[in-house]
ROSEDO-265749 format. One record per residue (C-alpha): residue number from 1; residue in one letter; x, y, z. Coordinates in pm, whole numbers, always signed. Example, Ala and Ser with C-alpha at 12.3 -4.5 7.8 and 13.67 -1.06 7.14 Angstrom:
+-----+------+--------+--------+--------+
!  nr ! rest !     c1 !     c2 !     c3 !
+-----+------+--------+--------+--------+
!   1 !    a !  +1230 !   -450 !   +780 !
!   2 !    s !  +1367 !   -106 !   +714 !
+-----+------+--------+--------+--------+
***
This chain:
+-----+------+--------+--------+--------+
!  nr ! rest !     c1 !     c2 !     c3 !
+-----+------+--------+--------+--------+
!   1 !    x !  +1303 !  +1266 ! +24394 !
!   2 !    x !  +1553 !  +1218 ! +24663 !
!   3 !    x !  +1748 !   +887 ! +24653 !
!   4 !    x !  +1931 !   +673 ! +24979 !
!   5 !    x !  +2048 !   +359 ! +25005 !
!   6 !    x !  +1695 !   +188 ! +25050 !
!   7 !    x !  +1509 !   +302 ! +24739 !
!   8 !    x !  +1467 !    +57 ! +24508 !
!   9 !    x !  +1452 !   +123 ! +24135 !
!  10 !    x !  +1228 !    -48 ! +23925 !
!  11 !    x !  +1281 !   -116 ! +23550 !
!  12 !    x !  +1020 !   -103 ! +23300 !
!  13 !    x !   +971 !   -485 ! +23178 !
!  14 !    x !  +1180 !   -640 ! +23473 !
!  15 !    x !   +981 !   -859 ! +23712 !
!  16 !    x !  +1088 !   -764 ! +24094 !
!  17 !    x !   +865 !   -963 ! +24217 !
!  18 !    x !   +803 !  -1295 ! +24073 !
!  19 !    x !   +477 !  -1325 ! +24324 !
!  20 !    x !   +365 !  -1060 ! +24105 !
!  21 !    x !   +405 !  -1219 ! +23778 !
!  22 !    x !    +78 !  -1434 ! +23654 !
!  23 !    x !   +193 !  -1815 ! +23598 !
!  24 !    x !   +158 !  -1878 ! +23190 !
!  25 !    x !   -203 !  -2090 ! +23078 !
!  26 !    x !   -172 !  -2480 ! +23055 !
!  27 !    x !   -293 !  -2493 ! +22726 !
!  28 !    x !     -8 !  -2254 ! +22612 !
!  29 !    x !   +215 !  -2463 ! +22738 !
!  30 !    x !   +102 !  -2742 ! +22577 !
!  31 !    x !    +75 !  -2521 ! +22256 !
!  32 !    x !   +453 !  -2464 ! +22289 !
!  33 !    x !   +556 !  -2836 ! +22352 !
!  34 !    x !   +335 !  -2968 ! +22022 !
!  35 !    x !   +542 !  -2633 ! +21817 !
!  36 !    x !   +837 !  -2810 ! +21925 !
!  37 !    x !   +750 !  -3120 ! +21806 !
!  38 !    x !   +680 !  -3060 ! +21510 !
!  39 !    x !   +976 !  -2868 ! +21433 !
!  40 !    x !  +1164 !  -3158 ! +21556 !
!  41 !    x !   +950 !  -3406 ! +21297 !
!  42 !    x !   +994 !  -3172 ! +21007 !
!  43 !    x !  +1380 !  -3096 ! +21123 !
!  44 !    x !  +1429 !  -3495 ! +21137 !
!  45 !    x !  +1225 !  -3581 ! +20792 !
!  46 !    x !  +1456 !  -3292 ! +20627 !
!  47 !    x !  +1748 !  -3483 ! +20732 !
!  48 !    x !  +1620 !  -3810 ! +20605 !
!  49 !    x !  +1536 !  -3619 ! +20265 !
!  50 !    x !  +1865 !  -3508 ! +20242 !
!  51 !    x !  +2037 !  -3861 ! +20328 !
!  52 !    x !  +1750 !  -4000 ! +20073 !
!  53 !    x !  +1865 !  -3801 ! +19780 !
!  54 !    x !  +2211 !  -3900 ! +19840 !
!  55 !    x !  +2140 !  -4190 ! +19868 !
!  56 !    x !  +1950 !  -4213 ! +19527 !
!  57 !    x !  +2249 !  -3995 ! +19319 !
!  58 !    x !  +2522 !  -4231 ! +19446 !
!  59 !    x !  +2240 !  -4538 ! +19370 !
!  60 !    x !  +2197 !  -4425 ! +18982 !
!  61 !    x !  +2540 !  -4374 ! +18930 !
!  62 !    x !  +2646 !  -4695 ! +19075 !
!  63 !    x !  +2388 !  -4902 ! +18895 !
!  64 !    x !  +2397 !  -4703 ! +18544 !
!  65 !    x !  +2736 !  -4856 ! +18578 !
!  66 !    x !  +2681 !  -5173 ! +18665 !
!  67 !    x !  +2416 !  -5193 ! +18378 !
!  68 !    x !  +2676 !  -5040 ! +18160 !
!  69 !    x !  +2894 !  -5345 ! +18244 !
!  70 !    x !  +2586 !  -5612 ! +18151 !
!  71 !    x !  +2538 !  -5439 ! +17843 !
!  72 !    x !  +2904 !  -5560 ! +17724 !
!  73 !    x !  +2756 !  -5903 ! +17764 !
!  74 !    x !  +2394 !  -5948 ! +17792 !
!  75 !    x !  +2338 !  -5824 ! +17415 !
!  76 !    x !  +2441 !  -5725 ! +17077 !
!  77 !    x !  +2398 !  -5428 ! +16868 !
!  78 !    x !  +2324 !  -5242 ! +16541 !
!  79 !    x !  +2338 !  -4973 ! +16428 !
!  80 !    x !  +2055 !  -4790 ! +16311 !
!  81 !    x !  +2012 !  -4440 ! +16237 !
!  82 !    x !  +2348 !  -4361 ! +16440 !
!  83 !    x !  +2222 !  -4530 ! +16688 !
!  84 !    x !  +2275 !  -4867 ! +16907 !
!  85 !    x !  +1974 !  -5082 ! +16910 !
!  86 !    x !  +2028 !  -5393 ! +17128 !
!  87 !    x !  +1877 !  -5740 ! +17015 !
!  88 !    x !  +1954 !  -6155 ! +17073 !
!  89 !    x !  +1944 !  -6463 ! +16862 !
!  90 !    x !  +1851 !  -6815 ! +17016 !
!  91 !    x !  +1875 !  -7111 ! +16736 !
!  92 !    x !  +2133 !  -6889 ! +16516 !
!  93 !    x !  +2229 !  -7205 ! +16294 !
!  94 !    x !  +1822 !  -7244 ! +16179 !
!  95 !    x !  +1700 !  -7139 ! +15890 !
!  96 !    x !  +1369 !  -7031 ! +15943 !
!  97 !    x !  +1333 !  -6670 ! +16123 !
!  98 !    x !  +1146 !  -6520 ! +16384 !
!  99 !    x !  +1155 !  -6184 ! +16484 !
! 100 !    x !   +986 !  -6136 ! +16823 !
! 101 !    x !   +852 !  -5778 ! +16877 !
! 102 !    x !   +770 !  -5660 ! +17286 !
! 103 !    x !   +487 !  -5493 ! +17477 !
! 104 !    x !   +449 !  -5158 ! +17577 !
! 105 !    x !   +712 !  -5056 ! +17860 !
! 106 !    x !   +856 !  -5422 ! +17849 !
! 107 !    x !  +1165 !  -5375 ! +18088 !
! 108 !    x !  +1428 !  -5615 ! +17907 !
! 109 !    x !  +1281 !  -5779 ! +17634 !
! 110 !    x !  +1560 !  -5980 ! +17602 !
! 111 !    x !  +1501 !  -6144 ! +17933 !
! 112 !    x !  +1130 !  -6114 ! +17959 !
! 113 !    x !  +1092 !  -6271 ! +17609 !
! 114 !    x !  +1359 !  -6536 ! +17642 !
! 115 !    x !  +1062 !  -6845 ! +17806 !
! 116 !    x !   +897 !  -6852 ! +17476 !
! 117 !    x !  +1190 !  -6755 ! +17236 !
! 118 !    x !  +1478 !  -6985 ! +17389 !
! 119 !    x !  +1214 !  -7266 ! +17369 !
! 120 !    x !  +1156 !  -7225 ! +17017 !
! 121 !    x !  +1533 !  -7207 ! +16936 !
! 122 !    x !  +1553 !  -7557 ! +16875 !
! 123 !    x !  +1383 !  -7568 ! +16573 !
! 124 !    x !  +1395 !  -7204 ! +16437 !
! 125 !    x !  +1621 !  -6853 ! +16461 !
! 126 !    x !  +1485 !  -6658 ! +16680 !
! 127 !    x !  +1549 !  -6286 ! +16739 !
! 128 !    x !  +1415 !  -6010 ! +16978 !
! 129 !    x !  +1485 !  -5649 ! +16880 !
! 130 !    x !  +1457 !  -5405 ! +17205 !
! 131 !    x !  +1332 !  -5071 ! +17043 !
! 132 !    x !  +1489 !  -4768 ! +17129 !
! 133 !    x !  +1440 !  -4660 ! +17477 !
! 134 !    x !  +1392 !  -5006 ! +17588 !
! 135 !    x !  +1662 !  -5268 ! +17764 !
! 136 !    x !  +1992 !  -5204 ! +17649 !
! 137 !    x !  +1889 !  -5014 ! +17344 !
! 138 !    x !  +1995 !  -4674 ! +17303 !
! 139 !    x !  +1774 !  -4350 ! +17358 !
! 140 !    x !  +1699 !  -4094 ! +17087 !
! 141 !    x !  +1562 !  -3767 ! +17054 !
! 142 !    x !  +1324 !  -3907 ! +16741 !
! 143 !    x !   +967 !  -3916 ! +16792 !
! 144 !    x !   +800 !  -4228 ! +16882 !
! 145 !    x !   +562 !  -4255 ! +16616 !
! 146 !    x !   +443 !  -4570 ! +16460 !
! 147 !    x !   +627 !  -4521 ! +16117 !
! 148 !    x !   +950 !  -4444 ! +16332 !
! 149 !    x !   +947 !  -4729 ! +16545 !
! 150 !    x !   +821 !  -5001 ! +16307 !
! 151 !    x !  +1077 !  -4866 ! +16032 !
! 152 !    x !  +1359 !  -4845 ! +16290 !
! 153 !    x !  +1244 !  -5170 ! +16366 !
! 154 !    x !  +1274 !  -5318 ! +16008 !
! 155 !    x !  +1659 !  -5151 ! +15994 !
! 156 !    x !  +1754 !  -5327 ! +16281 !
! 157 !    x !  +1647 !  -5621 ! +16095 !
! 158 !    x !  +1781 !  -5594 ! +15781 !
! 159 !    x !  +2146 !  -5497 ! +15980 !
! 160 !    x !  +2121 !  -5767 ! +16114 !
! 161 !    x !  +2080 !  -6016 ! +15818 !
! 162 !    x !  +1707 !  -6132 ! +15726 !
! 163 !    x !  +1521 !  -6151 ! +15416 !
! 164 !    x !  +1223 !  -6367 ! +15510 !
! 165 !    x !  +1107 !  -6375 ! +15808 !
! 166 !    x !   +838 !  -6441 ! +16055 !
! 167 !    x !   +693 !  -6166 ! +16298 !
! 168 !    x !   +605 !  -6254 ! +16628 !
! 169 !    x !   +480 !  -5983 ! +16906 !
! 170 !    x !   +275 !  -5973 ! +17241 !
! 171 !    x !    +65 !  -5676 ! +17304 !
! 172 !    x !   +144 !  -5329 ! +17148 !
! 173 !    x !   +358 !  -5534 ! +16957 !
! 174 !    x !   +167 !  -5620 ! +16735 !
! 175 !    x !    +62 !  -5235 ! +16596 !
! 176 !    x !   +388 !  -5201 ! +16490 !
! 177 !    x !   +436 !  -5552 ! +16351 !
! 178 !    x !    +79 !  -5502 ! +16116 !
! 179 !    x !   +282 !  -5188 ! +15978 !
! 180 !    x !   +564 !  -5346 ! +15966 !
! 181 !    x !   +407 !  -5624 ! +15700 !
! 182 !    x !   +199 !  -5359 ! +15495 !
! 183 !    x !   +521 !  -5215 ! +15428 !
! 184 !    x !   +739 !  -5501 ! +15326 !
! 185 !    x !   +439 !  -5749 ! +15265 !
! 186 !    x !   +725 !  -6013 ! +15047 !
! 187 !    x !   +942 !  -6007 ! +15316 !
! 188 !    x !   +695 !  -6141 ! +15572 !
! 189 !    x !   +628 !  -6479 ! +15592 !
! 190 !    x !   +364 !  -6484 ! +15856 !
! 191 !    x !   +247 !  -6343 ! +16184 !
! 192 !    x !   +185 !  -6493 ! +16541 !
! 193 !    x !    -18 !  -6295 ! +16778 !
! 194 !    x !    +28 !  -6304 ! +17150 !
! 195 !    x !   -267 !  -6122 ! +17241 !
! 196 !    x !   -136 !  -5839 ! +17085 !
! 197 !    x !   -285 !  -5479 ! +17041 !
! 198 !    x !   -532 !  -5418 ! +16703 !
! 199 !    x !   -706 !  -5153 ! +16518 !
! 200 !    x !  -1003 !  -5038 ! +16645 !
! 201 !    x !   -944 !  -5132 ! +17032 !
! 202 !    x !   -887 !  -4755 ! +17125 !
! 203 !    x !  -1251 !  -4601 ! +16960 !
! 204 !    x !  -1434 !  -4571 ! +17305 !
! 205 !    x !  -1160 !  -4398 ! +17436 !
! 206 !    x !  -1174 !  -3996 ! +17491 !
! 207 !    x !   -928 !  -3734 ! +17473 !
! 208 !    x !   -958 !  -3725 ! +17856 !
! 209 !    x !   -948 !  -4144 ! +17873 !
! 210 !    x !   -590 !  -4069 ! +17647 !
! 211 !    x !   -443 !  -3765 ! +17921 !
! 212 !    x !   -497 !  -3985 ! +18235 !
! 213 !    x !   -315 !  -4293 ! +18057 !
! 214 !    x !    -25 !  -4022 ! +18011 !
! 215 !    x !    -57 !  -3876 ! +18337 !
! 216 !    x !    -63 !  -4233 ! +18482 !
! 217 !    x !   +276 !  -4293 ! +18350 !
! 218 !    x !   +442 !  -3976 ! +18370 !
! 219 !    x !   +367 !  -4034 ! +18765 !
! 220 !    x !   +603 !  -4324 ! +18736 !
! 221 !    x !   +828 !  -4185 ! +18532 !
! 222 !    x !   +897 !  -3905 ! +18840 !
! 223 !    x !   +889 !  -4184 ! +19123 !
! 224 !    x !  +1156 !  -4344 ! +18921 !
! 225 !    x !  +1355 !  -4063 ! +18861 !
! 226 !    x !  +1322 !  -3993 ! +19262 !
! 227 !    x !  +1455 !  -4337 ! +19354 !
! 228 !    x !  +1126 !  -4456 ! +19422 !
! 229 !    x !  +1126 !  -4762 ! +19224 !
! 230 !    x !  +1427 !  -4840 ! +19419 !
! 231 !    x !  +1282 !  -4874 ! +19769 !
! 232 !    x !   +976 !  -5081 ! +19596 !
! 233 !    x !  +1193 !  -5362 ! +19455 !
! 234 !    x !  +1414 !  -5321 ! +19767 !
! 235 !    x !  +1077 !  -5494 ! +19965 !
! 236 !    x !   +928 !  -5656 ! +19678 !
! 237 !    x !  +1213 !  -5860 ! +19541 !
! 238 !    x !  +1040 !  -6154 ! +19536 !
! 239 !    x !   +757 !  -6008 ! +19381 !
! 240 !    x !   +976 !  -5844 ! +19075 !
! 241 !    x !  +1034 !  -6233 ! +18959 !
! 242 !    x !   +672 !  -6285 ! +18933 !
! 243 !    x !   +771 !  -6049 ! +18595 !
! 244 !    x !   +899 !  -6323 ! +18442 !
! 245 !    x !   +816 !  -6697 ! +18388 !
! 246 !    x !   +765 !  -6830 ! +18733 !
! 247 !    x !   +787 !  -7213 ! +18563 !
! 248 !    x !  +1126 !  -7117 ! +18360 !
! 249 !    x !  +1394 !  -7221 ! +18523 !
! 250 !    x !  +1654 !  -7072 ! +18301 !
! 251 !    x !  +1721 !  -6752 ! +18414 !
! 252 !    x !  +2033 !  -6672 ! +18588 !
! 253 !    x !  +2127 !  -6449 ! +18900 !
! 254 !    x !  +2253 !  -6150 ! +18682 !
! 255 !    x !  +1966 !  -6158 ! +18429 !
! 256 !    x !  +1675 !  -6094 ! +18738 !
! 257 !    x !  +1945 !  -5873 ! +18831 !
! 258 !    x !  +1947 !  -5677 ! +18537 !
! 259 !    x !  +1523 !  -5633 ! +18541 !
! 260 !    x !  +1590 !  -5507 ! +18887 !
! 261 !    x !  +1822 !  -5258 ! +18782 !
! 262 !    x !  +1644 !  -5135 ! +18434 !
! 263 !    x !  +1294 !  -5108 ! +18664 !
! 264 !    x !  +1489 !  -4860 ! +18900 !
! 265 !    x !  +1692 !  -4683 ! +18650 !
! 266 !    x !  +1578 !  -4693 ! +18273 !
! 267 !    x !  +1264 !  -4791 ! +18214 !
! 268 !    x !  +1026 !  -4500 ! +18241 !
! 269 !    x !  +1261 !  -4280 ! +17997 !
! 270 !    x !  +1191 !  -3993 ! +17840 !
! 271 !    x !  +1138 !  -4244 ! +17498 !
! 272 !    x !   +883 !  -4445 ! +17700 !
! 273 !    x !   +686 !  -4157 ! +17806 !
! 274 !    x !   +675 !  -4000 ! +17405 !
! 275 !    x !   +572 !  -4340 ! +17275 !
! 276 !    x !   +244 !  -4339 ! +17541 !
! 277 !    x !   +182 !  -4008 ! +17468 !
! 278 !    x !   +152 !  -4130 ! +17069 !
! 279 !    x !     -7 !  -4478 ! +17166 !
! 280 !    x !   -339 !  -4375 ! +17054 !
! 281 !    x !   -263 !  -4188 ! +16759 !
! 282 !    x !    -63 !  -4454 ! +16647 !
! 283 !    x !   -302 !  -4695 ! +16689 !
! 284 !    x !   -632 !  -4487 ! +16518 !
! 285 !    x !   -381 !  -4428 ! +16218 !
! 286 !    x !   -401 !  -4801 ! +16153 !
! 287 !    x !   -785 !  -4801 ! +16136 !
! 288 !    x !   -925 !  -5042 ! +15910 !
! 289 !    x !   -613 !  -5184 ! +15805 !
! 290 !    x !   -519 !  -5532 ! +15761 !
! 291 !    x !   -283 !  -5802 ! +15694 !
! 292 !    x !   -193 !  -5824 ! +15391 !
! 293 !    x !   -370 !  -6126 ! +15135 !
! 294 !    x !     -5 !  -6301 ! +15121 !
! 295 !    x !    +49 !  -6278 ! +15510 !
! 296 !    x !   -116 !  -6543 ! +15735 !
! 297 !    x !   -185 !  -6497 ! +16053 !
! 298 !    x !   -196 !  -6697 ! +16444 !
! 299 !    x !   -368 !  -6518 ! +16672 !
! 300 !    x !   -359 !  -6668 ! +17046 !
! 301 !    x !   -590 !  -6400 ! +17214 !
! 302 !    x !   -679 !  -6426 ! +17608 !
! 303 !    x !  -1040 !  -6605 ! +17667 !
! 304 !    x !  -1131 !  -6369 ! +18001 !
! 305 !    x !  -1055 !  -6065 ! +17772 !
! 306 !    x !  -1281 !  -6180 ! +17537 !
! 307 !    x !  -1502 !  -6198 ! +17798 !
! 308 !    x !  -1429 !  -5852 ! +17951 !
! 309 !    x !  -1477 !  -5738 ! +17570 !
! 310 !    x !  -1707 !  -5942 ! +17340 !
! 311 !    x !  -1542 !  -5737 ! +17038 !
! 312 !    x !  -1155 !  -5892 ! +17136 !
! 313 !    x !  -1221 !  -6170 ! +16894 !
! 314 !    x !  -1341 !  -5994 ! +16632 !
! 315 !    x !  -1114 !  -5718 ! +16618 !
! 316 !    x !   -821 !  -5996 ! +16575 !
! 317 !    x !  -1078 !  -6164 ! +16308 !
! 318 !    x !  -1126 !  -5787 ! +16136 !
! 319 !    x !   -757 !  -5740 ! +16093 !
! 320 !    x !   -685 !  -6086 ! +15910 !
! 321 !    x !   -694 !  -6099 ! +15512 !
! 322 !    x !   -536 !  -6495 ! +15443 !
! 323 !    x !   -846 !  -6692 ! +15548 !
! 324 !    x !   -691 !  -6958 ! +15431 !
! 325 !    x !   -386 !  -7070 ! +15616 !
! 326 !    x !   -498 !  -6817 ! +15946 !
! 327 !    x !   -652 !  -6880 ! +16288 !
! 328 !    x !   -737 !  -6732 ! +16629 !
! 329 !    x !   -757 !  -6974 ! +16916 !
! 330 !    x !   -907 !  -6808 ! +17268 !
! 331 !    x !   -718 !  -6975 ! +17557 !
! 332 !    x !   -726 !  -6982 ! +17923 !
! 333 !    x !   -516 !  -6702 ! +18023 !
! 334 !    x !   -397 !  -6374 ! +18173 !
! 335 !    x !   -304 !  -6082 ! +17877 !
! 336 !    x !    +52 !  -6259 ! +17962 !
! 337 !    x !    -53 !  -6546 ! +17759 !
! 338 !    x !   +238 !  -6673 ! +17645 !
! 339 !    x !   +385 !  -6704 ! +17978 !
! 340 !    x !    +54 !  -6887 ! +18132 !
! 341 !    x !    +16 !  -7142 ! +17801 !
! 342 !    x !   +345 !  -7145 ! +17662 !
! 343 !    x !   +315 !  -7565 ! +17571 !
! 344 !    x !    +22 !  -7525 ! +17393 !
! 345 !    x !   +176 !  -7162 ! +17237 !
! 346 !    x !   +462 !  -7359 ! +17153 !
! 347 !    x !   +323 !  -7703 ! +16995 !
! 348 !    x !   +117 !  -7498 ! +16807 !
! 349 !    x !   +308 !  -7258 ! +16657 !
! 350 !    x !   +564 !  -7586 ! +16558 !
! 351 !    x !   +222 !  -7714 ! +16368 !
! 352 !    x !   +120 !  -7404 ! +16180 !
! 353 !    x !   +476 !  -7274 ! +16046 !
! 354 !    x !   +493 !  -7420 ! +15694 !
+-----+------+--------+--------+--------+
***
């Protein structure tokens, strides 16, 4: 082939002639702009994921601090098992005890506990151990079985200074107060019931009822531990007090403070999460038992779970022994019950302590 200054070469792949080259399809086009996008959407939420877990790391550390700094104040401590197990007295000079035992995943029970027990401080001593894994009690590597907790329980108690005593618990509570008095029956004087937890309430409950309560709470455990509990009570402030006594008006700024902090940082431990997985095991292992003969008992129970479950009452009936000097009295009333008829809680409990 013979080449001059007219011939044109032509390279494979090149385009000499842009007349010859087909235009590309609309909808590719539009294929290529909505590719874009989303690479630019998951780029962006990357980038917030990134800023969100830095956030969170630099939030726990700052707030584990802060808490560390309430705990100086907001409680005292024993020690039990070589541990520190956090607890408060209202109405130290009285002479007549009562040892108030929380709920199940009770944030501060300090705080949350303080209506009813800083209104019965005027006539009686009234303390409120925070089990381990709770408030500002420490954590531990022991299993969260009902001996261990309701024995760990009774150490705190005795470090503390009390011989005879009344118990006092809301919820699942009161399993670990009922073992509590079979144990040391002549140390307890008596038992009030805020609609507390009994033997026999778990029967019609499956293994696969049991694994979706665990689940359930092992999914807040994570969201905690991812800062998610943050952002809720960042936008539901308000709605964090309705936790506590709305009609009590003696909470301060740094105790609703302290709830806020515990929710995002502490609550849904690694102890909280062994105890549920153990909640229905410890509460089958009490089957059939009861107070003991020299123990009375006041049981306030909630009316519309009575009504939800006809056998409420007498589950709280099965578990009494004294028939003499005990009674269960249904009121109006959430499972909160001694937040929504605390007067009536109150005057009564003033009328049936000897």
């Amino acid at each position: 082939m013979a080449f001059n200054e007219n011939t044109t070469i032509s390279i494979p792949g090149e385009n000499t002639n842009s007349k010859d080259v087909p235009k590309k399809s609309l909808p590719k086009r539009i294929l290529r702009i909505i590719l874009k996008a989303i690479a630019w959407i998951l780029g962006f939420f990357l980038f917030l994921t990134i800023i969100y877990i830095i956030y969170t790391l630099i939030s726990n550390h700052i707030e584990n601090n802060t808490l560390d700094e309430y705990d100086k104040t907001h409680s005292k401590k024993v020690d039990v098992r070589g541990h520190k197990m956090s607890y408060s007295i209202y109405g130290e000079s009285n002479n007549i005890t009562i040892i108030t035992l929380p709920p199940l995943g009770s944030y501060s029970p300090i705080i949350e506990m303080k209506t009813i027990t800083e209104e019965l401080s005027d006539q009686y001593r009234v303390i409120t151990l925070e089990p381990f894994g709770y408030g500002f009690s420490d954590r531990v590597d022991t299993e969260r079985t009902l001996e261990n907790i309701s024995s760990e329980y009774y150490e705190g108690a005795k470090q503390i200074g009390v011989d005879k005593y009344y118990l006092m618990a809301h919820s699942l509570g009161g399993i670990y107060a009922l073992k509590w008095a079979l144990d040391h029956p002549n140390e307890v004087l008596g038992f009030i019931g805020l609609d507390v937890s009994v033997p026999g309430q778990v029967e019609q409950y499956t293994k696969e009822d049991e694994q979706e309560m665990i689940d359930y709470y092992k999914s807040y455990s994570n969201k905690e531990k991812l800062g998610f509990a943050r952002i809720y009570t960042i936008f539901n402030k308000d709605e964090i007090d309705t936790l506590l006594d709305p009609t009590y008006k003696n909470y301060t700024e740094e105790e609703k403070n302290i709830e806020i902090l515990l929710i995002n940082n502490r609550i849904f431990s690694d102890n909280f999460i062994n105890e549920v997985t153990h909640l229905y095991e410890n509460v089958r292992k009490l089957d059939g038992k009861k107070f003991p003969e020299n123990v009375p008992v006041l049981h306030f129970i909630s009316a519309p779970n009575n009504e939800v479950s006809p056998m409420w009452e007498k589950l709280h009936k099965d578990e009494i022994s004294n028939t003499t000097h005990s009674e269960i009295i249904p009121l109006d009333g959430s499972h909160y019950i001694y937040l929504d008829q605390k007067p009536a809680i109150t005057k009564k409990i003033r009328e049936w302590i000897i």
